[in-house]
C-alpha positions as CSV (number, residue, x, y, z in Angstrom):
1,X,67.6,117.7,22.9
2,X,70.9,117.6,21.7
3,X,72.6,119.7,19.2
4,X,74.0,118.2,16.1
5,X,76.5,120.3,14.2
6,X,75.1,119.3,11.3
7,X,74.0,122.4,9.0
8,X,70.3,121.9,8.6
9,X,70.1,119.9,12.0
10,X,66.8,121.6,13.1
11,X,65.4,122.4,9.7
12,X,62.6,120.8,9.0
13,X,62.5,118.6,5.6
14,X,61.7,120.6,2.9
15,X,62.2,123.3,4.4
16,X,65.3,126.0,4.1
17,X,66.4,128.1,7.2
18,X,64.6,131.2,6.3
19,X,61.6,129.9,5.4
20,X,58.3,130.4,7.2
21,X,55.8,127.7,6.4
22,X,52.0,127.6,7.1
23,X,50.7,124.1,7.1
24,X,47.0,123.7,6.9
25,X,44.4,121.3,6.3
26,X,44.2,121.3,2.5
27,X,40.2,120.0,2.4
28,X,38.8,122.4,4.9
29,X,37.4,125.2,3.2
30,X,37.8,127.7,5.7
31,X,41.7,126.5,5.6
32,X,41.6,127.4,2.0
33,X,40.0,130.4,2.4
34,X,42.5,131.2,5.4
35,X,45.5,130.1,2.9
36,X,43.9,132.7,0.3
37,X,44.0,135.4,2.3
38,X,47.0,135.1,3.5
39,X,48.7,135.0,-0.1
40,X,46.7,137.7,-1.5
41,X,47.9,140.1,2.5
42,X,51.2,138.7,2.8
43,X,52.6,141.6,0.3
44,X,56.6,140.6,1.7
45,X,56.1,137.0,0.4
46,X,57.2,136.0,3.9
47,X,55.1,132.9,4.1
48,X,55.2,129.4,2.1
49,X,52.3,127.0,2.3
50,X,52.0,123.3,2.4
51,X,48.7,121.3,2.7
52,X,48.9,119.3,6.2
53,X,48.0,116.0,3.1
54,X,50.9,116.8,1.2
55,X,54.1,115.1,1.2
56,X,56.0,118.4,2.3
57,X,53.3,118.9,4.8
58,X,53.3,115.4,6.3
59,X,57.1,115.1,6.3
60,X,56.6,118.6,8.6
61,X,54.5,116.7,10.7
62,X,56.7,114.1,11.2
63,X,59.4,116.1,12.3
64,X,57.5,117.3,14.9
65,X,55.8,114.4,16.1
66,X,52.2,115.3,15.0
67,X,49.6,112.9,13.8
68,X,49.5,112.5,10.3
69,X,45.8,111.4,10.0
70,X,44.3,113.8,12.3
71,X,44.3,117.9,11.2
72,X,42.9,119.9,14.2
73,X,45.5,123.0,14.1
74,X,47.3,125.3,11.7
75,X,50.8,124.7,12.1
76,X,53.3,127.8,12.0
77,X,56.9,126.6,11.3
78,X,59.9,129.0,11.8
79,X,63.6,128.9,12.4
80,X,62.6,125.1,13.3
81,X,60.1,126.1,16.0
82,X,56.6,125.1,15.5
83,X,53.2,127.1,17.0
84,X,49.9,125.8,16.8
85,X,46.7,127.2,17.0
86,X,45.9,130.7,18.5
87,X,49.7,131.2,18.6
88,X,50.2,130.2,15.0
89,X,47.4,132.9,13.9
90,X,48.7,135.3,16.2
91,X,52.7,135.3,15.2
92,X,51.2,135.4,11.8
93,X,48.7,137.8,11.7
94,X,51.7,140.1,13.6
95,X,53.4,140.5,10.3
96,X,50.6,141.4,7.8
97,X,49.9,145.2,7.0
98,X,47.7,147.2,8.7
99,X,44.8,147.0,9.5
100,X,45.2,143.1,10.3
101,X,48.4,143.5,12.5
102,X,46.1,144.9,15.4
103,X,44.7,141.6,15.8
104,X,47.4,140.6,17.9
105,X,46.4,142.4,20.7
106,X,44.3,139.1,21.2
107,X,48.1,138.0,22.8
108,X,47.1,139.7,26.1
109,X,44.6,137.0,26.3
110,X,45.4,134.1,28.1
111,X,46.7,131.4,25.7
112,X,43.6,128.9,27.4
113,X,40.9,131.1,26.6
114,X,42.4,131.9,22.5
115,X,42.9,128.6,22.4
116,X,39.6,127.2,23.6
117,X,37.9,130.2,20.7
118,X,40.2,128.1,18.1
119,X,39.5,124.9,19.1
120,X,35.5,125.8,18.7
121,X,36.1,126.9,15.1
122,X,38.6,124.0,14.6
123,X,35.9,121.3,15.4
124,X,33.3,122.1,13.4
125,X,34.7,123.8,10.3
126,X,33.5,121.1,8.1
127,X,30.4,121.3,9.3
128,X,30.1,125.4,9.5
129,X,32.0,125.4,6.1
130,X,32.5,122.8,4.5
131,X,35.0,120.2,3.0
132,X,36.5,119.4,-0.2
133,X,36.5,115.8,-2.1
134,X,40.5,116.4,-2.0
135,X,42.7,118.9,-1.5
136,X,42.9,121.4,-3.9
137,X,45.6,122.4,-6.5
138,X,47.5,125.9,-6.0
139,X,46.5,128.5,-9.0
140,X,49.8,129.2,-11.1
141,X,49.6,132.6,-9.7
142,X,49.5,130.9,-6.2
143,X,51.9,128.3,-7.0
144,X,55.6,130.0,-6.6
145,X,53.6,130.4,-2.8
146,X,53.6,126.6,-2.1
147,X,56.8,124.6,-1.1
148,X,58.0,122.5,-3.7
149,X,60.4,119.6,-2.0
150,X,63.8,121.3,-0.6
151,X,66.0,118.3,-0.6
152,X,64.9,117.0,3.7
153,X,68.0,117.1,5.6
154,X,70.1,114.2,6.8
155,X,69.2,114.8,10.8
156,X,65.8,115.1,12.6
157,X,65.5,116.2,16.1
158,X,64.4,113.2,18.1
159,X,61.2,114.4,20.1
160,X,58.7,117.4,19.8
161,X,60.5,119.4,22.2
162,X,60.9,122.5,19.6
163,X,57.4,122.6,19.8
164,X,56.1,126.1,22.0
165,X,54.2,124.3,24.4
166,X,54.9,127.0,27.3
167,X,54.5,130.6,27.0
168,X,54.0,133.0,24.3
169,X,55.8,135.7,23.3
């Protein structure tokens, strides 16, 4: 990929360069579960949050290639780098307080195996948990948490290759 020396050349839309965005599927009610737990642990207010149906969260998508119709991972977007997955939940997980940080020690497993325990839940949240009509609207409390349509920059990277697709770290 080449490098543009444009400012926000591998920013995501909507996105600033600082930011750390969770995308996630907005009718999944495990997602939104997930998404509540991670606003109500995330005591640094690291992490924004964008539903994988909203226009922030498909513009994300976009950027990195993804399907826009089909929501089988959490996406973890930072410093224009995306992870899916076990990696996602595990980079994140890494920055809440204690007790939850020792979850990463799930890293030492080989990324097949956490990935293949994520893609199980992933499949058949709806059915273990349920879904929503449509996705739901952040509380006021919850909303500051949410991005909220940072002008996209001008440039967009022309192929997924920012995505971590080899090994973790």
């Amino acid at each position: 990929m080449t490098q543009s020396s444009t400012p926000h050349a591998n920013i995501p839309p909507h996105m600033q360069s600082d930011d750390q965005v969770v995308l996630f599927d907005g009718v999944c009610k495990l997602c939104n579960a997930w998404s509540s737990f991670l606003i109500k642990h995330d005591t640094h207010r690291r992490f924004k949050l964008a539903s994988v149906q909203s226009p922030e969260g498909q513009a994300i998508l976009a950027w990195f290639n993804m399907p826009l119709d089909r929501f089988d991972t959490m996406l973890y977007v930072e410093g224009g780098r995306a992870y899916e997955k076990s990696d996602a939940f595990l980079r994140i997980i890494a920055q809440f307080p204690m007790p939850w940080r020792y979850l990463k020690v799930f890293r030492t497993l080989p990324r097949f195996l956490r990935d293949w325990g994520y893609d199980l839940i992933a499949q058949n949240r709806y059915r273990l948990f349920g879904k929503y009509d449509h996705c739901l609207l952040p509380t006021p409390d919850h909303n500051s948490r949410f991005l909220s349509g940072h002008a996209p920059p001008k440039n967009k990277p022309a192929t997924r290759e920012s995505m971590t697709t080899g090994t973790s770290s």
